[in-house]
N, C-alpha and C positions, 0 to 999 in steps of 0.2 A: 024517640030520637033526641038526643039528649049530646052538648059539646064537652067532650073530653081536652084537660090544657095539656101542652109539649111543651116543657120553654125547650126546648131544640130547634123543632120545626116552629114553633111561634119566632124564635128570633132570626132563624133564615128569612122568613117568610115577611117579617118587618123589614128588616134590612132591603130586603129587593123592591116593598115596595114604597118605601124612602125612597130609593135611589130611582126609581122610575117616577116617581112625584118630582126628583129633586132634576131633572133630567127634562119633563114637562114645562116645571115653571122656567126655565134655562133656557127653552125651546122659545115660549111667550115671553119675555125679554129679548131674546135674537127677533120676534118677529116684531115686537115695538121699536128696536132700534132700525133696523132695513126699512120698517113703515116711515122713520122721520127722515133718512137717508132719501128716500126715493121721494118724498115731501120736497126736502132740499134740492133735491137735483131738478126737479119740476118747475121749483118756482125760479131756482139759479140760472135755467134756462129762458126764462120770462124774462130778464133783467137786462138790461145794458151793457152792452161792454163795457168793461172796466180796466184803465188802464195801470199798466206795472211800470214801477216805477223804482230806482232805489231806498226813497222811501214810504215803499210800500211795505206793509206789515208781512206777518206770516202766511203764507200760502195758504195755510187750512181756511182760515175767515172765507175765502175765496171759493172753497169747493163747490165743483161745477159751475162756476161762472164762466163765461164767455171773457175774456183778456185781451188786448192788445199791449203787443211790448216792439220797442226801439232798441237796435245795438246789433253786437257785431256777432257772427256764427262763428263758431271755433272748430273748426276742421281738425289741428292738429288734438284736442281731446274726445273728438267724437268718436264712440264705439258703434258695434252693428249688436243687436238684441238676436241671437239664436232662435230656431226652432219654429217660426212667425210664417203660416201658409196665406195663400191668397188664391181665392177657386183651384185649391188640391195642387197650389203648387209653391215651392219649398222656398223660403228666402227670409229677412230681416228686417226688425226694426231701425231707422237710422234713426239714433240719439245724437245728437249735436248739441254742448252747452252752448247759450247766447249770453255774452256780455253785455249789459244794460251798458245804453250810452251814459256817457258822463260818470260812469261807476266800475267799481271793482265786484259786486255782485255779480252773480251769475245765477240762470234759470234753465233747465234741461228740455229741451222739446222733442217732441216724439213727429219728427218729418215724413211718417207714415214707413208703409213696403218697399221692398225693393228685392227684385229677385235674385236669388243665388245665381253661382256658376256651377259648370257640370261639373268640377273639381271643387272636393270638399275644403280643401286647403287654399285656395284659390279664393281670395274675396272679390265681392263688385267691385267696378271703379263709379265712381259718380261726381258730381263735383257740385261743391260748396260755394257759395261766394263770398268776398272777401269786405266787402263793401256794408255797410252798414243799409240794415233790412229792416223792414216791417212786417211781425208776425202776431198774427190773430187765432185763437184757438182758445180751448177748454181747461181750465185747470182741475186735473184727477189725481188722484193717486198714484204710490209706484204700486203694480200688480205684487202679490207677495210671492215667499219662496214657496215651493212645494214643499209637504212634511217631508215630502221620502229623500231630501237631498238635506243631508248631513249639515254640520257646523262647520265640519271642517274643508267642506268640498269647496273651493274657488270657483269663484262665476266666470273667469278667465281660467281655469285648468287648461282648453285644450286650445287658445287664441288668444294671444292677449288684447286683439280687437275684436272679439265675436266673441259675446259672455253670453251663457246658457240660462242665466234671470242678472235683474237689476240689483244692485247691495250699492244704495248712496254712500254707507260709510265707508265698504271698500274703495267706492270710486274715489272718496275724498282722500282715500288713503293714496290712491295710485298715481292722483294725478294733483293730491295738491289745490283741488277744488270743490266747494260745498254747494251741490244742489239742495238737499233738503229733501224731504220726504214725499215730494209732488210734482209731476211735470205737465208740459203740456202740450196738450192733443192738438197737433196745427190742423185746422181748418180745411176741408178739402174744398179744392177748384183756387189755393191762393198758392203762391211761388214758392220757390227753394222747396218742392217736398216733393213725395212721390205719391204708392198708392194710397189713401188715407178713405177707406169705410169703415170710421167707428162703430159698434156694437154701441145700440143705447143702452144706457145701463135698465138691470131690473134685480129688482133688490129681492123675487123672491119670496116674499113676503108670507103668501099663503103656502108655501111648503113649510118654514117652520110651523104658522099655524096645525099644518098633518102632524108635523110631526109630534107638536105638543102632542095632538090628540091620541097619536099612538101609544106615547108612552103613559098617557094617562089612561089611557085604555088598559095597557099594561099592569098598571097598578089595580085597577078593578078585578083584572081575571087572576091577579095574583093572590086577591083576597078570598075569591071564590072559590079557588084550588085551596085554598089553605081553609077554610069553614068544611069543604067537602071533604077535605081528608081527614079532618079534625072530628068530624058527625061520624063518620066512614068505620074511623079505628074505634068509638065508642060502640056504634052497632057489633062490632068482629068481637070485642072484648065481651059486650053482656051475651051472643051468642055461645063466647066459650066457657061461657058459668052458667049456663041453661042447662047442662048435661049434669053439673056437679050437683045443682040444687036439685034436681031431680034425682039423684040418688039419695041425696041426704033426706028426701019426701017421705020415699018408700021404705027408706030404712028404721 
């Protein structure tokens, strides 16, 4: 039993399992990023409130901290976030930008659920106030878009107050206002808001872990298939010169 070379099949066979090594280590990197990620969020909730201010820096320094912020709610730019259930029943997130007192900044808060009406087209009523408020909450991320929804699909296509996901640079576009790539999570059991049961987050972690594993798994049984088929066609071949040498014996 002896290995016969292909470079045909040798280089299919490299190729796939490159890409399943390259795929592994891609796997172990996502699972060391989510492991610092979910680090951060752990200890950011250990921390103090920290208050927002107009000169406070950029929001990311921030993520998962606990915040308190001062200033005004802005009703006339607030949208409703699409698609958002609350125990299987159908309604919206209320985004309201706040104006920091004393500034021209502005910060997006996410004022929790609020349910739909029985008419699609028909939004809630609810009511904002106008009065300069005190809000405490979490600063996250904006959730991202789904792959399956195009570049060119508008997050307002079918409301221009009920958008189907979040795009800050749209909104910056629409209204003339920069939130910035982060909002935040008001506090449940505090004023101005509605339903609010955040999801803790979970980074997940040991799934990429599988996953490396699979595909490095991958790359082992691609080696194996490729030796076995490689040992495989050497046997078939001195099988089919067993017959010729044996005539050339006897002749």
């Amino acid at each position: 039993m002896t290995y016969k070379f292909s470079l045909g099949l040798t280089s299919f066979c490299l190729a796939l399992v490159a890409a399943f090594i390259s795929l592994g280590f891609w796997q172990v990197h996502r699972a060391e990023e989510k492991s610092a990620l979910q680090q951060a969020y752990e200890s950011a909730g250990a921390k103090p409130i920290t208050e927002i201010s107009a000169r406070t820096g950029n929001l990311s320094e921030l993520l998962y901290h606990r915040v308190r912020l001062v200033g005004h709610l802005e009703a006339d730019n607030q949208i409703l976030l699409d698609n958002q259930t609350h125990k299987t029943t159908a309604g919206y997130h209320v985004l309201t930008p706040m104006r920091l007192s004393n500034s021209d900044r502005r910060v997006m808060i996410n004022r929790g659920w609020i349910a739909g009406t029985s008419a699609r087209a028909e939004l809630p009523v609810f009511e904002t106030p106008t009065s300069e408020v005190v809000i405490t909450g979490t600063v996250v991320p904006l959730p991202s878009r789904s792959p399956l929804i195009g570049d060119d699909v508008k997050p307002d296509i079918e409301n221009e107050n009920a958008w189907f996901y979040f795009d800050s640079k749209y909104y910056q576009q629409k209204k003339n206002i920069a939130v910035g790539e982060f909002w935040i999570q008001q506090e449940p059991d505090t004023d101005y808001g509605f339903v609010r049961i955040w999801s803790i987050y979970n980074a997940k972690v040991m799934m990429h872990v599988g996953y490396a594993i699979m595909w490095f798994s991958f790359a082992v049984i691609m080696l194996v298939i490729y030796l076995s088929m490689s040992i495989s066609r050497n046997t078939l071949d001195a099988k089919n010169e067993d017959p010729e040498d044996n005539s050339k014996d006897i002749s």
